[in-house]
N, C-alpha and C positions, 0 to 999 in steps of 0.2 A: 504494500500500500504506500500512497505519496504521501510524504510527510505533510503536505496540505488539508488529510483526511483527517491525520493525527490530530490536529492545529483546528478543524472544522469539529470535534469531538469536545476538542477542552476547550472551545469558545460555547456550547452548547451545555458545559457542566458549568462553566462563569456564570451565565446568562442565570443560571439558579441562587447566585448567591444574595443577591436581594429578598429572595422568597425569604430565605430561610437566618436572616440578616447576620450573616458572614462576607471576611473579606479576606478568607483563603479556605482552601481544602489537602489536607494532608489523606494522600491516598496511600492505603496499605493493604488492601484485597490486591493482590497478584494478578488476579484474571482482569481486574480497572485498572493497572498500571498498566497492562500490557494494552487493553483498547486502547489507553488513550497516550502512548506512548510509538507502543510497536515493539517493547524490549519484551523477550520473550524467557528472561531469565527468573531467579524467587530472590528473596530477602531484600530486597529493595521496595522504594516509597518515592510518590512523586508529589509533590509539594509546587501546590498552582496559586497564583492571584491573576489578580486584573493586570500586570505587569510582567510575569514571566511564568513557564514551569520550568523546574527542576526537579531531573532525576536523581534520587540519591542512592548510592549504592558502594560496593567496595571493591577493590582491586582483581578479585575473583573475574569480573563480567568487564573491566575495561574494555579488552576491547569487542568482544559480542556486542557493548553496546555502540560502540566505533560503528559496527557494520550493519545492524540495525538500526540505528537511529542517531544518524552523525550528525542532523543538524539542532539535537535536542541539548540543552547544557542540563552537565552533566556533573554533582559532587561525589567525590570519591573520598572514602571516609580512610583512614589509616588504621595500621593494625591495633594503635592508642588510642581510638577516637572509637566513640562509641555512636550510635543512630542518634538519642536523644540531644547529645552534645552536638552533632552537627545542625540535626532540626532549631534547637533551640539559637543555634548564629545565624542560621537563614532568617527563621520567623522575626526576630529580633534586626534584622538591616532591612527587611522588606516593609517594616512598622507595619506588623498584620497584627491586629487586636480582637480579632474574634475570629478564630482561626475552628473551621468545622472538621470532624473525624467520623471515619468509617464505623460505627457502633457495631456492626454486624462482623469485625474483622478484628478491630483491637483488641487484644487482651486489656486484662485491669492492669496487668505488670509494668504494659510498658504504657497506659495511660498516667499510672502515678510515676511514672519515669518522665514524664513530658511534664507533669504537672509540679514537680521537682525541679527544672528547669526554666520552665517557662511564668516566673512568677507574676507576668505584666500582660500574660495574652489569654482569654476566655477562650474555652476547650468546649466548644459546643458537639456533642453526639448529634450525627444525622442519619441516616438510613437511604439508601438507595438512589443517590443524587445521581451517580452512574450506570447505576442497573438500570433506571428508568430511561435512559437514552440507548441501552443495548437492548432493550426490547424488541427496537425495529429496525431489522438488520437491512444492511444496505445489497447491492449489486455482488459486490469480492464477497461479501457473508454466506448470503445466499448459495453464490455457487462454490465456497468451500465445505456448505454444511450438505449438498446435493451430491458431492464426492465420495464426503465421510458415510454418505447412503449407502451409497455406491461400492465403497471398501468392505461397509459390511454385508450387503445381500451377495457379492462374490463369496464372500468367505464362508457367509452361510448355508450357500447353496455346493461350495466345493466339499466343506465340512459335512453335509448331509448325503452328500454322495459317496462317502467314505466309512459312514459308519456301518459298525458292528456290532454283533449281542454282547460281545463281550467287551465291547467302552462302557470305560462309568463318565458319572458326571463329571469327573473332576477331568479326563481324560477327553470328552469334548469339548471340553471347556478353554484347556490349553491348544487342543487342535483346532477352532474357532478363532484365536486369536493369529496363532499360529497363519491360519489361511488370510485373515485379514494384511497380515501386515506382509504377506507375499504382493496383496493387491496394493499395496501404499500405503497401509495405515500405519499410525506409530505405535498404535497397539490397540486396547481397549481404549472404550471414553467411559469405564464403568466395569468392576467381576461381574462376567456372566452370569446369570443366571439360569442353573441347566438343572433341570429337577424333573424328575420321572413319578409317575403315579401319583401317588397321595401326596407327597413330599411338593407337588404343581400346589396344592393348597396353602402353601406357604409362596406369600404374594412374593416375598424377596428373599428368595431358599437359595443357602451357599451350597455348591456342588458339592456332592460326596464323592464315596469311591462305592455308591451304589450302582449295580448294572443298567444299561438301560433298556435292556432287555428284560428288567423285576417285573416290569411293567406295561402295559399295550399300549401309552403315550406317553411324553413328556414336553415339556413346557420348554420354551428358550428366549430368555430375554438377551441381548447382546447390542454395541452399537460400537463403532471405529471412532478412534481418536486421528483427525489428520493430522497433519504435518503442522499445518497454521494453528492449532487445539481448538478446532471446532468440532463436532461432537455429532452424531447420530443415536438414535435410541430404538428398537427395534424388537418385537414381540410375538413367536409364532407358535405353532403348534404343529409337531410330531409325530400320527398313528405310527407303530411302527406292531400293533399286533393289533388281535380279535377286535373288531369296533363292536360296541354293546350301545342298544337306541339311549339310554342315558348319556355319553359322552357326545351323539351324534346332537339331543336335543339340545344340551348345553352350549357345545360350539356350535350351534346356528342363531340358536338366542344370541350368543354374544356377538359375533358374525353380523346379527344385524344393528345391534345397537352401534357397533364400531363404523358401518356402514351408512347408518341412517345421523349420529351424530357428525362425521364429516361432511353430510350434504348442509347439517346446518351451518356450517362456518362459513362464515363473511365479514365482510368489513360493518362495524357498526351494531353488531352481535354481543351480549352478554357474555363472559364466559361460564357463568352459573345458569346461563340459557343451553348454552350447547351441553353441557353437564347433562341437564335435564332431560335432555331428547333419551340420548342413552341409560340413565337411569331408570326413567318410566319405561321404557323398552324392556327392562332385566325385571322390574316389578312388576310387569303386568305377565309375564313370564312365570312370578310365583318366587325368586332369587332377589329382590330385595334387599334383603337383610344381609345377605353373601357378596355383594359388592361394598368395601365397606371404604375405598380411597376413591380420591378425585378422579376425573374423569382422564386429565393428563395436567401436561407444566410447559414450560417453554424451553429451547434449546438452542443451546450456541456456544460459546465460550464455554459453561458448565453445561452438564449434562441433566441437572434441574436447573432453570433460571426462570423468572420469571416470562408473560404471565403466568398464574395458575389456574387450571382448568378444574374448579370444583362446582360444590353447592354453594359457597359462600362468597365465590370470587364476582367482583362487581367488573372488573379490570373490560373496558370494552375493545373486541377484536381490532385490527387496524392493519392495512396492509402494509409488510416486511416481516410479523409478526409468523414465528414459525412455533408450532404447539404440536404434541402427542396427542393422540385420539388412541385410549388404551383401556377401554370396557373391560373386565373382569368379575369373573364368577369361582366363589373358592368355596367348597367344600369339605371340613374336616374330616379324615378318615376317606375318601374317595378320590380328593385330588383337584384340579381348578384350571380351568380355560383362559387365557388373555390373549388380545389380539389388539397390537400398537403398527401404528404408521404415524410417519413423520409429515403435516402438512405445513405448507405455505400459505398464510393469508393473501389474496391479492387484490384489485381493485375492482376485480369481475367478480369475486367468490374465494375460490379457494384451488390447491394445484396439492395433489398427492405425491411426495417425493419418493415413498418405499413401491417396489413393485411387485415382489416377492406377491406368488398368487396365496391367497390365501382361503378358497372356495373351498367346501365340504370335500371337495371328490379329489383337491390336489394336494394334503397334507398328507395320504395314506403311502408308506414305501414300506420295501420289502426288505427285513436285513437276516 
């Protein structure tokens, strides 16, 4: 990205500091220094006003940040110099007196570490001043998050072609990722989640070293981390023995709520509306009670990010805006259906990024 995009990013978190009556932002979420920097390294913090930003960091990442981000200035702390002590010389030459912090990222450790130093500047906690501008992702976003799709229906579909009765979960699981990063990925954006039979009723089940042949299906959540750390999310289902009219009715119930909620996405839409389409679909169904998480979240840089797709979320649709549609039905003792795709808000509707078939007649294989 141009460092223009950089610079178009943190004129667009400035623009907030009136609201929230601050006259700087000390950024320490990793995944906001890196929107709005481009430095794609950790332990560093960027430190913006209406006058300049500054990246701070130490000698480790000189020069990754050189090649990343050459026209950004740039303090480099010594092996004697601690974060708070350099924070506190910047904040203190720039006369920033009410200086706003990441609430969602800072420890208390190092807030009383700032507040030990900085005896002349108000430490205001805020919440999401940059998440809310990565909501709506741009052009490069889009088509690096359409990649990360990409990395992983290849590796899912190579890995599904490969198995045997005698893989457990933990051993698809490595073979999944495995396949992904042959296609570009950098690895996971997320552990798999690879659970067979009853163990699918656990919504977010760590892979065993149970077979996956225990059982007549299994669940796979999974998504590719790319190169740029955008992030895919991704959720299917498995026959791989005897189908019994129980699992058939359950994945088609869910099948359709996952189906019939993406047709409500648009611009301008609830997200505790699109919830609802699918919800009422699983309850009238008689599985109410057994869907018991939001509908989906948003995805980008993290692999949850805002917005949130529940019963309560007011957040309204808007195109750039990329969210999971991930319906679920868990049963204890029996086992649990999910069925996720990654869509795109746009200005017509909406545009389904996973393609992975996911019909009643095309999850069944022979191992």
């Amino acid at each position: 990205m141009s460092a223009q995009k950089f610079e178009k990013r943190r004129a667009k978190v400035i623009r907030q500091f009136r609201q929230h009556e601050v006259d700087g932002l000390l950024v320490t979420n990793e995944k906001n220094v890196s929107y709005l920097t481009g430095f794609s390294g950790e332990d560093s913090y960027l430190l913006l006003n209406k006058k300049q930003a500054v990246l701070l960091s130490d000698s480790r990442f000189t020069t990754q940040i050189e090649e990343e981000c050459p026209d950004l200035k740039t303090c480099i702390r010594g092996p004697r110099q601690n974060m708070s002590g350099m924070i506190s010389q910047l904040v203190n030459q720039s006369e920033t007196s009410n200086l706003a912090i990441e609430s969602s990222s800072m420890t208390v450790q190092a807030l009383e570490g700032l507040k030990s130093v900085l005896k002349n500047t108000h430490l205001k906690p805020v919440s999401e001043m940059v998440e809310n501008i990565r909501l709506i992702k741009d052009r490069e976003e889009i088509s690096k998050i359409k990649e990360a799709v990409v990395q992983a229906e290849r590796g899912f579909e190579s890995m599904k072609a490969s198995l045997i009765g005698t893989d457990t979960e933990l051993q698809v699981a490595h073979q999944l990722e495995h396949w992904m990063r042959r296609f570009g990925a950098s690895g996971n954006s997320f552990s798999p989640i690879i659970a067979v039979g009853e163990r699918s009723a656990l919504p977010h089940a760590r892979p065993t070293y149970g077979l996956i042949s225990g059982s007549g299906f299994l669940l796979v959540d999974w998504g590719a981390d790319h190169e740029s750390g955008y992030k895919s999310d991704l959720t299917r289902m498995i026959v791989t023995g005897k189908v019994s009219s129980k699992l058939e009715k359950v994945y088609r119930l869910v099948l359709k709520a996952n189906e019939k909620a993406i047709q409500a996405v648009r611009a301008g839409v609830r997200c505790c509306d699109v919830d609802s389409v699918a919800r009422k679909i699983i309850e009238n169904g008689g599985y109410g009670k057994k869907f018991g998480h939001g509908l989906g979240h948003g995805l980008g840089l993290d692999v949850h990010e805002g917005p949130r797709v529940g019963p309560t979320s007011e957040t309204v649709l808007e195109p750039g805006m990329i969210i999971t549609i991930e319906p679920g039905i868990y049963l204890p003792g029996w086992g649990g259906v999910r069925i996720e795709d990654d869509i795109l808000v746009t200005k017509e509707g909406y545009e389904v990024l996973s393609s992975i078939p996911k019909g009643w007649d095309t999850v069944r294989i022979g191992i």
